[in-house]
PDB file of N, CA, C, O and CB in Angstrom:
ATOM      1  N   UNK A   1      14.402  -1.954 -10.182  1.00  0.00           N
ATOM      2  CA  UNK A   1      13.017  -2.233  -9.825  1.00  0.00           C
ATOM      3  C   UNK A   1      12.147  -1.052 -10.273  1.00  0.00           C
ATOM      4  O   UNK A   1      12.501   0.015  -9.769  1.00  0.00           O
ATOM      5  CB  UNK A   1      12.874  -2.486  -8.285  1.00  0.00           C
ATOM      6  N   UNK A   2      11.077  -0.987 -11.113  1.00  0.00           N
ATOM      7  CA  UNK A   2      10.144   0.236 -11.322  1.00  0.00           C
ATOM      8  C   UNK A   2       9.341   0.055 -10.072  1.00  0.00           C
ATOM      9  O   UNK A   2       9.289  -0.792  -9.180  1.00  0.00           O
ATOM     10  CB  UNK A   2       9.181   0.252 -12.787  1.00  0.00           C
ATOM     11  N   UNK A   3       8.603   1.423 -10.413  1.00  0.00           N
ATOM     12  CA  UNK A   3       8.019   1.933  -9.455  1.00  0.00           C
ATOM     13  C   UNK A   3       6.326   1.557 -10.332  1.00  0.00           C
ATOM     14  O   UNK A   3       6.011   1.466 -11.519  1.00  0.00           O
ATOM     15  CB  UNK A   3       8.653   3.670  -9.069  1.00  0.00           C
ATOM     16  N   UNK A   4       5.403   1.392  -8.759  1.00  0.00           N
ATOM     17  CA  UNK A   4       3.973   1.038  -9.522  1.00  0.00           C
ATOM     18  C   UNK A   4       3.282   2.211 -10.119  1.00  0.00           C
ATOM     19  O   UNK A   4       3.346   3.399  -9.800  1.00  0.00           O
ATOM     20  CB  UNK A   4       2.889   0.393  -8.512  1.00  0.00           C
ATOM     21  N   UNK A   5       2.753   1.744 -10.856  1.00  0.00           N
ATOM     22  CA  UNK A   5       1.811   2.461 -11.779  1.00  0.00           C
ATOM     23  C   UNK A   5       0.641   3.672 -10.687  1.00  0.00           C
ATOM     24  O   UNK A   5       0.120   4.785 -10.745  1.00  0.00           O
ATOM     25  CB  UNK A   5       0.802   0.985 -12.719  1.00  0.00           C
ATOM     26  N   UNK A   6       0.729   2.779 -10.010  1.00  0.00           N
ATOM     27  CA  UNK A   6      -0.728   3.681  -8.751  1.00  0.00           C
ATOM     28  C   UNK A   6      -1.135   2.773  -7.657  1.00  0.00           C
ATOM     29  O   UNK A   6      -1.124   1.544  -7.728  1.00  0.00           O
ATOM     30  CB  UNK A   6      -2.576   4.055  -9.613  1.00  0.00           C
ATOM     31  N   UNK A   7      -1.445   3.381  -6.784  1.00  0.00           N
ATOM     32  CA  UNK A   7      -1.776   2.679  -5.391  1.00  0.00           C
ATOM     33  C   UNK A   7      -3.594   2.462  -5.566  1.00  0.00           C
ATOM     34  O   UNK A   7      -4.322   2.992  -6.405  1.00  0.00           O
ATOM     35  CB  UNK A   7      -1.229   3.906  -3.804  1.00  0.00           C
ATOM     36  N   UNK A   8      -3.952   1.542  -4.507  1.00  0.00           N
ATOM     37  CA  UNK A   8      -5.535   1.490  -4.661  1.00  0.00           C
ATOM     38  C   UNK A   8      -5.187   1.707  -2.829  1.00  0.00           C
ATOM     39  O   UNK A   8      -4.326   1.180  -2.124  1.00  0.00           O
ATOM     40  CB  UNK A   8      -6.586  -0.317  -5.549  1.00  0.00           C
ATOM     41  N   UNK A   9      -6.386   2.817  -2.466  1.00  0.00           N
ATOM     42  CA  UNK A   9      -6.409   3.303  -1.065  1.00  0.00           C
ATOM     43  C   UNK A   9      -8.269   3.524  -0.978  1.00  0.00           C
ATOM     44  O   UNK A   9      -9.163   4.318  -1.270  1.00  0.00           O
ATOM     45  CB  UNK A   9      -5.260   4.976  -0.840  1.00  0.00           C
ATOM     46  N   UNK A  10      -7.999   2.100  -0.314  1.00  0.00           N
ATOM     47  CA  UNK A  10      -9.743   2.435   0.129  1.00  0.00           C
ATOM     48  C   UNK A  10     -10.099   3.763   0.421  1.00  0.00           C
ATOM     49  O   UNK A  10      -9.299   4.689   0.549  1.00  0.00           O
ATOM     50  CB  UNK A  10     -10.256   1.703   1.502  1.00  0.00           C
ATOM     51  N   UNK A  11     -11.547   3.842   0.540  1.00  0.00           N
ATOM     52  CA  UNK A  11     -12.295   5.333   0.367  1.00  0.00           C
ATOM     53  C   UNK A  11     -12.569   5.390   1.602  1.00  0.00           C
ATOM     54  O   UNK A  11     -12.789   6.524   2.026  1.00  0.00           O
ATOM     55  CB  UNK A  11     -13.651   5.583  -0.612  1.00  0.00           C
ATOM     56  N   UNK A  12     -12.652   4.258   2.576  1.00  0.00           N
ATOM     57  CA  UNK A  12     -12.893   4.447   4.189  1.00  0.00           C
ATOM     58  C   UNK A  12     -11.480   4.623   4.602  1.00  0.00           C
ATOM     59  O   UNK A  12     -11.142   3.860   5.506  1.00  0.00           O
ATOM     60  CB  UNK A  12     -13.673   3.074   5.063  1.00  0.00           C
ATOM     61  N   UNK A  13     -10.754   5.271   4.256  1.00  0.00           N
ATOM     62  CA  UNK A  13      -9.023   5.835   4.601  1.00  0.00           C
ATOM     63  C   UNK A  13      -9.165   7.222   4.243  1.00  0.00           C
ATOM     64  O   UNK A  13      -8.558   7.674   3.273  1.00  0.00           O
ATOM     65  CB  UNK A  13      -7.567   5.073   3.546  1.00  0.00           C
ATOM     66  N   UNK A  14      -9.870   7.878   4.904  1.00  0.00           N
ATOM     67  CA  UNK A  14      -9.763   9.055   4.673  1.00  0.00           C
ATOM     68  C   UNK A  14      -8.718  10.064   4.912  1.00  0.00           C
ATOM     69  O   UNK A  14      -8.158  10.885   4.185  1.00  0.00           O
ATOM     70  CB  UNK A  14     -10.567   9.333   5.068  1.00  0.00           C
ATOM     71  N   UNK A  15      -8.635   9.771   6.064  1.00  0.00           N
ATOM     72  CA  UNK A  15      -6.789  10.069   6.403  1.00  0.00           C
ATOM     73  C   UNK A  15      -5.743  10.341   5.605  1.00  0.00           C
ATOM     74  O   UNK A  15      -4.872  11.169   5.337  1.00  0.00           O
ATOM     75  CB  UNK A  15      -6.114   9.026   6.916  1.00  0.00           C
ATOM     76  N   UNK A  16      -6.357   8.931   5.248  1.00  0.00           N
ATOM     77  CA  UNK A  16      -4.621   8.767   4.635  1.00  0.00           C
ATOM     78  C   UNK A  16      -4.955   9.549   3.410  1.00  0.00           C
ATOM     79  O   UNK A  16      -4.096  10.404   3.198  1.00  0.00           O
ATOM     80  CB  UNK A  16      -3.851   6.892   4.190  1.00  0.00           C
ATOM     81  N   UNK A  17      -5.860   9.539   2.589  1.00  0.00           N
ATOM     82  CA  UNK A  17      -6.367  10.856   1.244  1.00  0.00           C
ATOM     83  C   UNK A  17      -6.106  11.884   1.543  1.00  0.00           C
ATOM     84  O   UNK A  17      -5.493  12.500   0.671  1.00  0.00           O
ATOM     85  CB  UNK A  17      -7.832  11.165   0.822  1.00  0.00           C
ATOM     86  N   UNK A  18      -6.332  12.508   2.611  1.00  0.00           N
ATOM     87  CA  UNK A  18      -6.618  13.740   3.094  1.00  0.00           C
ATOM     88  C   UNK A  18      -4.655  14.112   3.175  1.00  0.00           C
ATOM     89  O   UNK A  18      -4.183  15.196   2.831  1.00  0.00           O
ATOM     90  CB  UNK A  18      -7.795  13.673   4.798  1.00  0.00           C
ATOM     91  N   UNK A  19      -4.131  13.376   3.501  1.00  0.00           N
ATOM     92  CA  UNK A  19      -2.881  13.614   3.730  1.00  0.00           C
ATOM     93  C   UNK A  19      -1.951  13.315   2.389  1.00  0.00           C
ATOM     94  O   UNK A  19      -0.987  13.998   2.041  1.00  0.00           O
ATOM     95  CB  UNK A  19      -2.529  12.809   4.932  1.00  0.00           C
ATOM     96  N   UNK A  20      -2.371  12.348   1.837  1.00  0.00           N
ATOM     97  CA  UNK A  20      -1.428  12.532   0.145  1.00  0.00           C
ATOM     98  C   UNK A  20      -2.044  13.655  -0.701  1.00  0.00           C
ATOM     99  O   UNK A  20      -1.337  14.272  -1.498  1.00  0.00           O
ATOM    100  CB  UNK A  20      -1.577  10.958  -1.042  1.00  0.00           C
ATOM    101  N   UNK A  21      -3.702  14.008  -0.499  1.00  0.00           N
ATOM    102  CA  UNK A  21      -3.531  15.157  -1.565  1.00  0.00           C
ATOM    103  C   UNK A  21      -2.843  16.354  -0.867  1.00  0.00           C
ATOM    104  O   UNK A  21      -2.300  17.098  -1.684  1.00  0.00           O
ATOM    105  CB  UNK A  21      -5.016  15.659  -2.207  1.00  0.00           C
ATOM    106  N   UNK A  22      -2.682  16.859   0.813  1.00  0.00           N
ATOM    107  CA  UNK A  22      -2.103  17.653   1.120  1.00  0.00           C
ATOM    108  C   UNK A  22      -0.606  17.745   0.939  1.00  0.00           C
ATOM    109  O   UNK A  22       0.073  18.656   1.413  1.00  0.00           O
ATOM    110  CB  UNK A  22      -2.483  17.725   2.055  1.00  0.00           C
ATOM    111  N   UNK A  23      -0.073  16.604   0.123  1.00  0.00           N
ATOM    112  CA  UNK A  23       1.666  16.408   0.259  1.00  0.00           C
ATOM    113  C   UNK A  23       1.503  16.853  -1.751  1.00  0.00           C
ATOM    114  O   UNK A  23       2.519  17.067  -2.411  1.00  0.00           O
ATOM    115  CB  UNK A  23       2.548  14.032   0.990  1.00  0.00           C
ATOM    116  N   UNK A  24       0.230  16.902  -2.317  1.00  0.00           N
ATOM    117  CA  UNK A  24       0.170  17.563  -3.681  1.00  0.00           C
ATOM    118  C   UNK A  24       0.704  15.935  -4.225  1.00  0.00           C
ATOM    119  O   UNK A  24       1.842  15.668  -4.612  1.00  0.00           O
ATOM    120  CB  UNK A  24       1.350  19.262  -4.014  1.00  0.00           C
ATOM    121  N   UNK A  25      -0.264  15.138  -4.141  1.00  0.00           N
ATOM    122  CA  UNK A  25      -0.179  13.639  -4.981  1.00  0.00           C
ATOM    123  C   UNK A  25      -1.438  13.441  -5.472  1.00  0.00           C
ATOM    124  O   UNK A  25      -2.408  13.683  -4.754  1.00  0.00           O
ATOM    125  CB  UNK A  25       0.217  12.253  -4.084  1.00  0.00           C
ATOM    126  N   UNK A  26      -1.614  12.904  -6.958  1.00  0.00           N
ATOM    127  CA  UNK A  26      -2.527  13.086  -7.624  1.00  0.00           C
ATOM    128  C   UNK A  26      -3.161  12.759  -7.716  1.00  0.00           C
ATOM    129  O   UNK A  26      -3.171  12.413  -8.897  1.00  0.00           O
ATOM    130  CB  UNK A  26      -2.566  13.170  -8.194  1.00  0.00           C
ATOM    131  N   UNK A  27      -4.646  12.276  -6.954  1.00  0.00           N
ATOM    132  CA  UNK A  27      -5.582  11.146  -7.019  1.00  0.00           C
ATOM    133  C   UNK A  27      -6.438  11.410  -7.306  1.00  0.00           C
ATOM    134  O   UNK A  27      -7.034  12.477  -7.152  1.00  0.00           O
ATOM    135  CB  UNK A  27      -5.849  10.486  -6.192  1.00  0.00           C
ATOM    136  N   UNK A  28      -6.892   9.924  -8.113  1.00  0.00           N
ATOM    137  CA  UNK A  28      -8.420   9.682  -8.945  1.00  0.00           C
ATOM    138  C   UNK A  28      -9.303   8.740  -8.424  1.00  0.00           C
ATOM    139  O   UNK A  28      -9.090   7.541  -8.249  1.00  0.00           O
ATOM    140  CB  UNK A  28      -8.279   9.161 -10.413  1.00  0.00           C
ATOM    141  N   UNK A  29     -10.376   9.419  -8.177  1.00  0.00           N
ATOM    142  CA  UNK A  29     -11.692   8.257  -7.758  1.00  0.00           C
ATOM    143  C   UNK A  29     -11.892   7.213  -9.008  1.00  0.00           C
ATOM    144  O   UNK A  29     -12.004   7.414 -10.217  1.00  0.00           O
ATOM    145  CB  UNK A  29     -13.432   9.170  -7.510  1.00  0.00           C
ATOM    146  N   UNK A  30     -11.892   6.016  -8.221  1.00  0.00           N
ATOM    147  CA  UNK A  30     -12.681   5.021  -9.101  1.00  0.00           C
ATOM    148  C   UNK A  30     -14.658   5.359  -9.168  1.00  0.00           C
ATOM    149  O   UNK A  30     -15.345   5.124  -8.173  1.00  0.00           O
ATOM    150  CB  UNK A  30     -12.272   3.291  -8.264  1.00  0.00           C
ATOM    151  N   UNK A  31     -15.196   5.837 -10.304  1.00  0.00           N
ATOM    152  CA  UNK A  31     -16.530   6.333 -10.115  1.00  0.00           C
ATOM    153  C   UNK A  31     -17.205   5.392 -10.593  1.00  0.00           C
ATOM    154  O   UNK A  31     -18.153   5.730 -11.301  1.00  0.00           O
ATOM    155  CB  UNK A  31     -16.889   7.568 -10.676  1.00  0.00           C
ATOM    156  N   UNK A  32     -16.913   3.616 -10.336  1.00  0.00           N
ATOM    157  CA  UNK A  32     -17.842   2.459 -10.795  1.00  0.00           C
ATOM    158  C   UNK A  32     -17.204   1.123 -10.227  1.00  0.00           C
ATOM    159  O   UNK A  32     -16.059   1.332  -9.826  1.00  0.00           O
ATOM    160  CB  UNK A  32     -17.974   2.387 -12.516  1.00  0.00           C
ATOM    161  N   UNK A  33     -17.462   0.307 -10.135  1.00  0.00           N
ATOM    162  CA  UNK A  33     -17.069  -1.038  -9.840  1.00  0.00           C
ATOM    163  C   UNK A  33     -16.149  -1.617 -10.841  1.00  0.00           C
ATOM    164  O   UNK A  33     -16.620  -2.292 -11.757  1.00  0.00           O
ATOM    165  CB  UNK A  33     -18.227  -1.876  -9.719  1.00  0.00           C
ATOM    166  N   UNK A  34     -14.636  -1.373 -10.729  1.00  0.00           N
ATOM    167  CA  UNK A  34     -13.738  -2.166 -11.724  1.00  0.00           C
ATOM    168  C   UNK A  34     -12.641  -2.720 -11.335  1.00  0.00           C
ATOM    169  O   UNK A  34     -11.766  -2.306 -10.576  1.00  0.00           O
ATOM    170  CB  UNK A  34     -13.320  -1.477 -12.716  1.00  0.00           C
ATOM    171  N   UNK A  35     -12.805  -4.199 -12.210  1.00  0.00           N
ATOM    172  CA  UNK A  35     -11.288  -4.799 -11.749  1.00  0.00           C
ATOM    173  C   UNK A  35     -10.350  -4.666 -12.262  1.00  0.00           C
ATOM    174  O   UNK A  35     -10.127  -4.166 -13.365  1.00  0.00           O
ATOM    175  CB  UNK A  35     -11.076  -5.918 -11.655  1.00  0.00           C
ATOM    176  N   UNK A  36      -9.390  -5.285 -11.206  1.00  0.00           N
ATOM    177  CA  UNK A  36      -7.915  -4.677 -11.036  1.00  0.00           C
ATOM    178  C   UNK A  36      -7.435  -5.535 -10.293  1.00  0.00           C
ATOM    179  O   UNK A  36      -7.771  -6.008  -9.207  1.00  0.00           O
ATOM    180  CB  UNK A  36      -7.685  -3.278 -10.433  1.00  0.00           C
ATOM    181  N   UNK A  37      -6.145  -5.785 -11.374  1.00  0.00           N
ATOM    182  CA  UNK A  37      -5.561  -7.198 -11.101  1.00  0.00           C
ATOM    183  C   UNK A  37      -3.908  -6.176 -10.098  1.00  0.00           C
ATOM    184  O   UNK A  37      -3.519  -5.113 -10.581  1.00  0.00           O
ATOM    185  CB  UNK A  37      -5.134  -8.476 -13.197  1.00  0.00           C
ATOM    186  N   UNK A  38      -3.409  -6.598  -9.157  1.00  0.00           N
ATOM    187  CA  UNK A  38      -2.839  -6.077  -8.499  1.00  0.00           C
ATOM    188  C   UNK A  38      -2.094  -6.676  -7.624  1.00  0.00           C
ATOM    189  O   UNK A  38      -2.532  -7.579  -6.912  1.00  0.00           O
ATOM    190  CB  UNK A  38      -3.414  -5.452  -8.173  1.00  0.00           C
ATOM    191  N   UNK A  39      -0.683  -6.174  -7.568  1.00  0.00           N
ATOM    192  CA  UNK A  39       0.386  -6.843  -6.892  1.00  0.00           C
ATOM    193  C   UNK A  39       0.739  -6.049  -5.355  1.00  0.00           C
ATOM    194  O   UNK A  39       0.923  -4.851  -5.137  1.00  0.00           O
ATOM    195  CB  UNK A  39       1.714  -6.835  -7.971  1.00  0.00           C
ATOM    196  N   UNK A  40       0.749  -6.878  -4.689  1.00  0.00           N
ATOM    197  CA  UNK A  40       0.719  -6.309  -2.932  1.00  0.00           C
ATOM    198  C   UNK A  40       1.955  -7.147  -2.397  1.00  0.00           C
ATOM    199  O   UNK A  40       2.421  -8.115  -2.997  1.00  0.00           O
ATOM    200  CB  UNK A  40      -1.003  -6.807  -1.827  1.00  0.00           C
ATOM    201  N   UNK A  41       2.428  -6.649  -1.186  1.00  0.00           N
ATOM    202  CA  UNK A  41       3.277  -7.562  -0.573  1.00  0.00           C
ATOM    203  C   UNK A  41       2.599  -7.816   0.800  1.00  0.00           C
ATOM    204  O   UNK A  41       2.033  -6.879   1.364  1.00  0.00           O
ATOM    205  CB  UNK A  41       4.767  -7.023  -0.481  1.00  0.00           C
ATOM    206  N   UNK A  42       2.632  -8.831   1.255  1.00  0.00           N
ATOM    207  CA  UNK A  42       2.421  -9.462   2.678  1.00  0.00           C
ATOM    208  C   UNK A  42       3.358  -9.553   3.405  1.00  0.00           C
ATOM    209  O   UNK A  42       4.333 -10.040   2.833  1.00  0.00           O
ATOM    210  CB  UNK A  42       1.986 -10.639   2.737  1.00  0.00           C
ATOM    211  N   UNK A  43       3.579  -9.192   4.871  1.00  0.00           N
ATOM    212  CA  UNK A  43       4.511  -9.273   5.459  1.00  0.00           C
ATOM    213  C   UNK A  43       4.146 -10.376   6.723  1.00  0.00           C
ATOM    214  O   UNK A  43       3.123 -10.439   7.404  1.00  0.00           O
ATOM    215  CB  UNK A  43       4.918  -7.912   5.726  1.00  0.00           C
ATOM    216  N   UNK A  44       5.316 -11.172   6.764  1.00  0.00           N
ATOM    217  CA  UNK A  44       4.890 -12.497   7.451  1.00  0.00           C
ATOM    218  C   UNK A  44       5.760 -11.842   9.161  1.00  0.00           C
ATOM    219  O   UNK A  44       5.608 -10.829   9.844  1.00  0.00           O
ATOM    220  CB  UNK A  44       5.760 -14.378   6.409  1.00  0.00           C
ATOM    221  N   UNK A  45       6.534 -12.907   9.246  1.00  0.00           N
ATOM    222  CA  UNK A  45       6.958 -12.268  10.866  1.00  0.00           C
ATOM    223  C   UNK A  45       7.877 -11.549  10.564  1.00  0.00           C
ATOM    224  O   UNK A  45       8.506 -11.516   9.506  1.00  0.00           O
ATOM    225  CB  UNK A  45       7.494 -13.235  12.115  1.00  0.00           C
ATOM    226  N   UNK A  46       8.067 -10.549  12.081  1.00  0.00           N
ATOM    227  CA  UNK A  46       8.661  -9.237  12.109  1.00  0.00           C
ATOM    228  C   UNK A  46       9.230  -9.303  13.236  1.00  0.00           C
ATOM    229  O   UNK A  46       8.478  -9.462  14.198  1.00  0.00           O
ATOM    230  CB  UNK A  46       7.828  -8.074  11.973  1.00  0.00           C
ATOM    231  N   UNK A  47      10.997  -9.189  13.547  1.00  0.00           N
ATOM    232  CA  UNK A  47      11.799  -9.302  14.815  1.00  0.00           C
ATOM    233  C   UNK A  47      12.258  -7.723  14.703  1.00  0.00           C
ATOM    234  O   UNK A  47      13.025  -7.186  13.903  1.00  0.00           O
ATOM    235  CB  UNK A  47      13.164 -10.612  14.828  1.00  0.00           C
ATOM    236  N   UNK A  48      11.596  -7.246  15.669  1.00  0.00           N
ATOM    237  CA  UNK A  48      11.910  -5.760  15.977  1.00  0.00           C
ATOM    238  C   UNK A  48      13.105  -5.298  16.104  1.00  0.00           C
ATOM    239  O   UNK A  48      13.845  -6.280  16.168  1.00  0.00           O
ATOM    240  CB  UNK A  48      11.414  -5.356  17.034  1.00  0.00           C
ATOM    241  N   UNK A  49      13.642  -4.446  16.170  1.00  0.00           N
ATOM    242  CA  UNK A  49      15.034  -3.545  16.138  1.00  0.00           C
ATOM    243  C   UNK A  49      15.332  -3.276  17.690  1.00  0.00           C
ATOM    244  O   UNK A  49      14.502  -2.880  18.508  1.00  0.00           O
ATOM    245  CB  UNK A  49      14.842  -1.914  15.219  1.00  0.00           C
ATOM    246  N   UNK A  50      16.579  -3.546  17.916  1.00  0.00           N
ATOM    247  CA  UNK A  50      16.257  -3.127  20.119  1.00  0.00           C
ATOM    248  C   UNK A  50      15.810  -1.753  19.759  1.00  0.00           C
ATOM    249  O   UNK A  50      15.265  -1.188  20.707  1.00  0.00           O
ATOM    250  CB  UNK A  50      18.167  -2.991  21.713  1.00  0.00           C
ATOM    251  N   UNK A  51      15.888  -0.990  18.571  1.00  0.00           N
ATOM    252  CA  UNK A  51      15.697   0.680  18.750  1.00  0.00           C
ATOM    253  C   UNK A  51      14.914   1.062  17.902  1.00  0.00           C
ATOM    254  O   UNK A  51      15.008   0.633  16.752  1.00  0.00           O
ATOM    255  CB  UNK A  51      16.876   1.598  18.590  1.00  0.00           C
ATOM    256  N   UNK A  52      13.596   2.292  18.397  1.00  0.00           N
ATOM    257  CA  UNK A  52      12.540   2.382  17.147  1.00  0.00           C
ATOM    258  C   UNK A  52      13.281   3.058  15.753  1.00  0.00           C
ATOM    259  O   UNK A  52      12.520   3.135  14.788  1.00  0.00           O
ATOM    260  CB  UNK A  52      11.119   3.466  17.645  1.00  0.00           C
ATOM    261  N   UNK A  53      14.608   3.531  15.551  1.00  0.00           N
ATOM    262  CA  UNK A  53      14.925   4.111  14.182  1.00  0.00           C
ATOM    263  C   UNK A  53      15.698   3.390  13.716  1.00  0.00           C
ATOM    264  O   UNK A  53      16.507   3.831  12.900  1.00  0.00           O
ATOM    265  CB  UNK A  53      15.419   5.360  14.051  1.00  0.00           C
ATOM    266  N   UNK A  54      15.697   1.874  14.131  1.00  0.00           N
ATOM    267  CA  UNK A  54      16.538   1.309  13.370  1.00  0.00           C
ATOM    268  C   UNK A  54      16.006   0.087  12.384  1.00  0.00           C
ATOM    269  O   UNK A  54      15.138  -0.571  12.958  1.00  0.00           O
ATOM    270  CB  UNK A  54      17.520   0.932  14.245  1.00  0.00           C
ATOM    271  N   UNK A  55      16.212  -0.240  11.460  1.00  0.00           N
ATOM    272  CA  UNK A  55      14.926  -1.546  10.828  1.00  0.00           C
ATOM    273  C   UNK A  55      15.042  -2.459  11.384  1.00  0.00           C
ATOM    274  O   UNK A  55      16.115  -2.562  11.979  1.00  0.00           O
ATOM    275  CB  UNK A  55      14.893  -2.169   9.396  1.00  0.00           C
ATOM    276  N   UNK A  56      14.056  -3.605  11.513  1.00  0.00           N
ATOM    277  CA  UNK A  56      13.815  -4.650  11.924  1.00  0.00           C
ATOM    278  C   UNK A  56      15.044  -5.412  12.294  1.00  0.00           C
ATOM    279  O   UNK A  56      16.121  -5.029  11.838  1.00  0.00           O
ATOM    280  CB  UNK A  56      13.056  -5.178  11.102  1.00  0.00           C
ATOM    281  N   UNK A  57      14.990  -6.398  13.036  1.00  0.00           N
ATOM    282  CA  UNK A  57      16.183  -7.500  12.692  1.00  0.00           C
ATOM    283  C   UNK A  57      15.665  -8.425  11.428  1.00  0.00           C
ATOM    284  O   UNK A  57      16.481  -8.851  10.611  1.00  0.00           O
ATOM    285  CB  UNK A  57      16.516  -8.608  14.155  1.00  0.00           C
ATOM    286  N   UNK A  58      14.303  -8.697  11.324  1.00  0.00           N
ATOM    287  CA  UNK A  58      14.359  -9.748  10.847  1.00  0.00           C
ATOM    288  C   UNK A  58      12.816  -9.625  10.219  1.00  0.00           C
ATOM    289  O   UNK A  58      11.911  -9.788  11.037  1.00  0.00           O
ATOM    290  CB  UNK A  58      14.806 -10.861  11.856  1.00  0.00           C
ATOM    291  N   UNK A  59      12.535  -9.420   9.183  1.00  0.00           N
ATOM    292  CA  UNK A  59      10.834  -9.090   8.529  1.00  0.00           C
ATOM    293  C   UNK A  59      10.865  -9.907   7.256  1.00  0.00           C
ATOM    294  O   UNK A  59      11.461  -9.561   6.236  1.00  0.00           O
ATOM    295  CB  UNK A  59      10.408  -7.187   8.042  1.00  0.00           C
ATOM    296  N   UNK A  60      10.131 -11.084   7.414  1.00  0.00           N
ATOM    297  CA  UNK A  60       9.644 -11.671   6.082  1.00  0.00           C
ATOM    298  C   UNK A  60       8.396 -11.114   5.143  1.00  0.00           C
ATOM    299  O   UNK A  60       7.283 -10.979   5.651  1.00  0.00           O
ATOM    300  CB  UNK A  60       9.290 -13.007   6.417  1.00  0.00           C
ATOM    301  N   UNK A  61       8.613 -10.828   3.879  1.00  0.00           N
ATOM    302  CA  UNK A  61       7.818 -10.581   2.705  1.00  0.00           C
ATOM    303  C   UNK A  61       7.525 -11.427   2.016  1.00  0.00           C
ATOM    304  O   UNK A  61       8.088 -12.483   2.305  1.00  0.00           O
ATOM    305  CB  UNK A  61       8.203  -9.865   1.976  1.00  0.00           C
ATOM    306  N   UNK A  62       6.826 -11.473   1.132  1.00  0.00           N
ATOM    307  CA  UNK A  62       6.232 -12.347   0.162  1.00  0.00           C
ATOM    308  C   UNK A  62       5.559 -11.446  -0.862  1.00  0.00           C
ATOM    309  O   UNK A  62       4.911 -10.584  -0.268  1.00  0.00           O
ATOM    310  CB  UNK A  62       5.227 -13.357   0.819  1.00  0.00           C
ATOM    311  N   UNK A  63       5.469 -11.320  -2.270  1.00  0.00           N
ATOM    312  CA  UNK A  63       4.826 -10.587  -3.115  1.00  0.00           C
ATOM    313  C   UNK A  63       3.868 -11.339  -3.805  1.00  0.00           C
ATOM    314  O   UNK A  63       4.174 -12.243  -4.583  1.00  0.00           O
ATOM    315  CB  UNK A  63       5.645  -9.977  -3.912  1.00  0.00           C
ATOM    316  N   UNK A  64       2.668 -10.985  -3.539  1.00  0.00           N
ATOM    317  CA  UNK A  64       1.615 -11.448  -4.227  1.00  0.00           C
ATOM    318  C   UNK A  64       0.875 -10.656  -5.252  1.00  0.00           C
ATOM    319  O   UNK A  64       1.015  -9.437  -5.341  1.00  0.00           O
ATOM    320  CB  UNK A  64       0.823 -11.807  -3.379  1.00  0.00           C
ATOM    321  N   UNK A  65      -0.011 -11.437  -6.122  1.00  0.00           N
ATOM    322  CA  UNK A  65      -0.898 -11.012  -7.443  1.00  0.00           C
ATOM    323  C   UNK A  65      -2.061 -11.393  -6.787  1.00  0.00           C
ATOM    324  O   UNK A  65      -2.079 -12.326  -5.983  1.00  0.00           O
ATOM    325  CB  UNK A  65      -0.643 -11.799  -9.033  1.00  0.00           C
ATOM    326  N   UNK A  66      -3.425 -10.461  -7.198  1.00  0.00           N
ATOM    327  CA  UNK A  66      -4.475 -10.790  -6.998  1.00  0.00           C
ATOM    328  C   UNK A  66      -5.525  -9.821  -7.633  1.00  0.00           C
ATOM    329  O   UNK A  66      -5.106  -8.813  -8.201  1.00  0.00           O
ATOM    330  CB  UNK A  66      -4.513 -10.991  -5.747  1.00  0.00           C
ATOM    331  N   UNK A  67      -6.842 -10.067  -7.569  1.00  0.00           N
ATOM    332  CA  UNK A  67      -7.701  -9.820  -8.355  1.00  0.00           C
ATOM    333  C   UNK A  67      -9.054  -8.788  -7.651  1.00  0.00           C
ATOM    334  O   UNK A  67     -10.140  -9.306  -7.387  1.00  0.00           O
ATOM    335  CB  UNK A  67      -8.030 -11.209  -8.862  1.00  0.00           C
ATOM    336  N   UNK A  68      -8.839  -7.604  -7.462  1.00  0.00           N
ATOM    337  CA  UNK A  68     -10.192  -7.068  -6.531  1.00  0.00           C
ATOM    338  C   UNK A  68     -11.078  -6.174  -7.401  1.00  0.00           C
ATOM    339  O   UNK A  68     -10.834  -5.737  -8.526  1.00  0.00           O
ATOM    340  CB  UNK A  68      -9.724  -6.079  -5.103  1.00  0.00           C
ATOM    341  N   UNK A  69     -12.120  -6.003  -6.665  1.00  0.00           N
ATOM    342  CA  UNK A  69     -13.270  -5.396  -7.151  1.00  0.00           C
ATOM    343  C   UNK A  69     -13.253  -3.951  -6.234  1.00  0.00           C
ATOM    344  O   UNK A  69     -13.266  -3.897  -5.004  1.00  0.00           O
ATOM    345  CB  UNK A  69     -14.665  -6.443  -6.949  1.00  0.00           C
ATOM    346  N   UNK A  70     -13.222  -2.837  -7.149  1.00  0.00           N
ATOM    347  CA  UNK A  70     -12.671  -1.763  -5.898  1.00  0.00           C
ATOM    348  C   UNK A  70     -14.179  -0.790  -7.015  1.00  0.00           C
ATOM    349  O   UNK A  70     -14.521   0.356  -6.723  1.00  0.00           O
ATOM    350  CB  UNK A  70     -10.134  -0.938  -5.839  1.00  0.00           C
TER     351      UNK A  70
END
């Protein structure tokens, strides 16, 4: 499986920016309105683990394509 090309992280996530450039990850502002066709996964239902470090019992995905204006 490759790995994606780049993440799109809204600009009202500051957080989460603030914390990947502090881990030294390389990010670029989008400085205009452009599309970007982009693959996400959705996660449908989720049967919890009896224990928080263990994975799910049971988590459905789905991988989708779609088209945003970022």
């Amino acid at each position: 499986m490759s790995r994606p090309l780049g993440y799109v992280v809204p600009a009202e996530l500051q957080d989460v920016l603030e914390t990947l450039h502090r881990h030294g990850i390389q990010l670029e502002a989008l400085t205009k309105d452009t599309r970007l066709e982009v693959e996400y996964y959705e996660i449908g239902e989720i049967e919890p683990a009896a224990y928080d470090y263990l994975p799910p019992m049971k988590i459905d995905v789905s991988k989708k394509r779609h088209t945003v204006l970022s």
